[in-house]
C-alpha positions as CSV (number, residue, x, y, z in Angstrom):
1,X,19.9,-21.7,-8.7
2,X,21.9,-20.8,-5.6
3,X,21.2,-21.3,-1.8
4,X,19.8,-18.1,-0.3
5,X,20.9,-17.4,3.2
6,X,19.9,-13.9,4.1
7,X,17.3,-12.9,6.2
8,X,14.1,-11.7,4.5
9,X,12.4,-8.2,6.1
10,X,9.0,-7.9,4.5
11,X,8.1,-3.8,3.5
12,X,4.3,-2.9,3.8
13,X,2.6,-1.0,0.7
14,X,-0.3,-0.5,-0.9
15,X,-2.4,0.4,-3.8
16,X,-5.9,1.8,-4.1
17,X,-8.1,2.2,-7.4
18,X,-11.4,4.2,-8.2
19,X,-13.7,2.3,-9.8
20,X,-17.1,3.2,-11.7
21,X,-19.6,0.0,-10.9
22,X,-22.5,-0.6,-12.1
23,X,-25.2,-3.7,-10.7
24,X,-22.0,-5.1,-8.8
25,X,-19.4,-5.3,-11.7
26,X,-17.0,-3.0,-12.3
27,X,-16.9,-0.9,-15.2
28,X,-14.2,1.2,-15.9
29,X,-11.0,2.3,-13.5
30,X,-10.8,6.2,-13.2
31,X,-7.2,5.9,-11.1
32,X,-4.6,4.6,-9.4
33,X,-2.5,5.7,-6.8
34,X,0.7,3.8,-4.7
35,X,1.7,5.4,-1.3
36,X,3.9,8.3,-0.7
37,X,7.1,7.9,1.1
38,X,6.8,5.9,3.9
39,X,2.9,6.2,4.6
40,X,1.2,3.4,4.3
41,X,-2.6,3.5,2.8
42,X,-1.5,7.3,1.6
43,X,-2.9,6.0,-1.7
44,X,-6.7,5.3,0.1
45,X,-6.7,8.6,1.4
46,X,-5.9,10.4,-2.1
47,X,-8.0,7.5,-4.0
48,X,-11.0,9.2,-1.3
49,X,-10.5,12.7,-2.3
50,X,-10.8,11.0,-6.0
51,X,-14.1,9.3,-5.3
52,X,-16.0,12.5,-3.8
53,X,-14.9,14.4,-7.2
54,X,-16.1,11.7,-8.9
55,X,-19.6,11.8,-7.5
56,X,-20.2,15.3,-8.6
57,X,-18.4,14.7,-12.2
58,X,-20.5,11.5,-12.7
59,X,-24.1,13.1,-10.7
60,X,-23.9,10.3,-8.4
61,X,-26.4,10.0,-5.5
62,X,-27.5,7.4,-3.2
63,X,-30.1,5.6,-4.9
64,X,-28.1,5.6,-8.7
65,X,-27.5,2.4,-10.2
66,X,-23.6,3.9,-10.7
67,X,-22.1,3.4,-7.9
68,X,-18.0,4.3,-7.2
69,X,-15.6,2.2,-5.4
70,X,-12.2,2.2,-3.6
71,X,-10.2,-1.0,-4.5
72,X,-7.7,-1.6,-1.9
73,X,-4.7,-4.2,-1.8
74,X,-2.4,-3.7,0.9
75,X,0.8,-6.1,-0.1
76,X,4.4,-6.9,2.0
77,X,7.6,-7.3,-0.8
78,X,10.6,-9.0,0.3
79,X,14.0,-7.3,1.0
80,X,17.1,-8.1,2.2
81,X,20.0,-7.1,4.1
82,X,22.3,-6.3,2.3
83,X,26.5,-7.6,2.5
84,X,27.7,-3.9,2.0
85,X,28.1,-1.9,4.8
86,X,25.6,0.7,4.1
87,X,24.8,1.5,8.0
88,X,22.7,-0.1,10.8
89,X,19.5,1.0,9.4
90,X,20.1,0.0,5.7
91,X,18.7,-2.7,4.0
92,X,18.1,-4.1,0.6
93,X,15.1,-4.6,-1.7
94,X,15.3,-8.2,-4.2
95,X,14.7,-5.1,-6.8
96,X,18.6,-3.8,-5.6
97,X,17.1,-0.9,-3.6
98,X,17.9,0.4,-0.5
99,X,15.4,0.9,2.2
100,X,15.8,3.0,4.8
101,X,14.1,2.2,8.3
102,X,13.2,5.7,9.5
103,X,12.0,5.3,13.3
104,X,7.9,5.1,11.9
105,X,8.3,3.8,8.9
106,X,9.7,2.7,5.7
107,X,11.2,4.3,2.7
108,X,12.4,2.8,-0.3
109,X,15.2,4.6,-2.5
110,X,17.1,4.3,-5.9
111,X,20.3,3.6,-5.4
112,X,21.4,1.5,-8.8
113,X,25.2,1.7,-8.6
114,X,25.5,-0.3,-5.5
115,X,23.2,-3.3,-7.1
116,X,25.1,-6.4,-6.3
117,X,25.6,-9.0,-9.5
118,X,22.9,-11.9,-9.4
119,X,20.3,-10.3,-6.7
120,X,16.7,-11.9,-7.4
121,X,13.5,-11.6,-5.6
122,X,14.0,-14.5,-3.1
123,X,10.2,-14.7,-3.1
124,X,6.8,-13.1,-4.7
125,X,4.8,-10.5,-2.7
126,X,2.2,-11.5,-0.1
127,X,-1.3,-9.9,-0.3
128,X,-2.3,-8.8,3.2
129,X,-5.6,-7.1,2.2
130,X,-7.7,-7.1,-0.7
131,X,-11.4,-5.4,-0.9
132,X,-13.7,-2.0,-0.7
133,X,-13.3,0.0,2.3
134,X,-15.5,2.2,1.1
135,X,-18.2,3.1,-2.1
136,X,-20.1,6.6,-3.0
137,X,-23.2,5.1,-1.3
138,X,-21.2,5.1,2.0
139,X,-19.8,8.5,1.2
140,X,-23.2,10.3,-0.2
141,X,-25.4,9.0,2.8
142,X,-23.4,9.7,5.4
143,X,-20.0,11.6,4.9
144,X,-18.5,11.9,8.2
145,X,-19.4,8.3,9.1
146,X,-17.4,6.8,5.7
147,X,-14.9,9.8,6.0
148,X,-14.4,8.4,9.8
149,X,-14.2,4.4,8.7
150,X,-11.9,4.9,6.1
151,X,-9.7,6.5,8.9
152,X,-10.1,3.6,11.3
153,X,-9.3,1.4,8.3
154,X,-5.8,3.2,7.6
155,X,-5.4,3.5,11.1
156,X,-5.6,-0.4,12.3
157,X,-3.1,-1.3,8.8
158,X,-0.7,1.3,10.1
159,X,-0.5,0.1,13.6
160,X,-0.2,-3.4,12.2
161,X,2.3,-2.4,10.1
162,X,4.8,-0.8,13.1
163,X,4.0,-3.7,14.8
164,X,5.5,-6.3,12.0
165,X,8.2,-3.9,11.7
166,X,9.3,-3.9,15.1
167,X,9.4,-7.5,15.5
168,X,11.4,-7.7,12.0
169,X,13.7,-5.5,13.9
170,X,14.1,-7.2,17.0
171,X,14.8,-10.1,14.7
172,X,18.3,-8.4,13.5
């Protein structure tokens, strides 16, 4: 093992899965999605659009003991800057990525022929968020209302997320 010395920037992302549950447990995972470029919680909105096709596909309605669920996780992975002189807004991932800091947001692209010998994750992913921002029985009894807190949801992680990445870059 060899000292690490760099600073670590830590990248927002998250995940959100549609889930069939039944009496609280869940039953059986209909998808997955990641986020899109740099839009963070792009994945709740899509797995949304999922679960309201899945209540017509399945029959769901407010009082059935199927119920449909968005599993979120919203995690920060570690990335360096990297030694090479790739410009001011250039970083690297621990994978050997580089991530581009693009005024709102983050963007993470392949780049493997620049991949420094001996890069290593310096450290594991931190959870942020874990839970169900929203079910069917929100969605079927009151639409716009879940539509609308799912929003808010996305919303406040966004604005969290420019916050934690201007301080990282008042850091540099």
């Amino acid at each position: 093992m060899f000292p690490f010395d760099q600073d670590v920037f830590w990248v927002r992302h998250s995940e959100s899965s549609v889930w069939l549950r039944h009496g609280g447990t869940n039953v059986l995972q209909l998808a997955t999605y990641c986020d899109v470029g740099n839009r963070l919680l792009d994945s709740a909105e899509r797995a949304f659009a999922h679960l309201k096709s899945a209540c017509q596909a399945y029959s769901l309605c407010d009082t059935s003991t199927l119920e449909c669920v968005i599993m979120s996780k919203v995690m920060d992975t570690p990335h360096t800057i990297s030694k090479l002189n790739f410009g001011p807004n250039i970083i690297r991932s621990a994978h050997g990525d580089l991530v581009s800091i693009a005024g709102r947001g983050w963007f993470i692209c392949d780049n493997d022929d620049t991949q420094p010998a001996g890069s290593y994750k310096p450290v594991e992913d931190r959870l942020v968020y874990s839970g169900a921002p929203l079910s069917s029985f929100d969605h079927l009894r009151a639409p716009a209302e879940a539509g609308r807190r799912l929003q808010v949801f996305i919303r406040q992680h966004r604005e969290a997320d420019e916050v934690m990445a201007a301080r990282q870059l008042e850091l540099t």
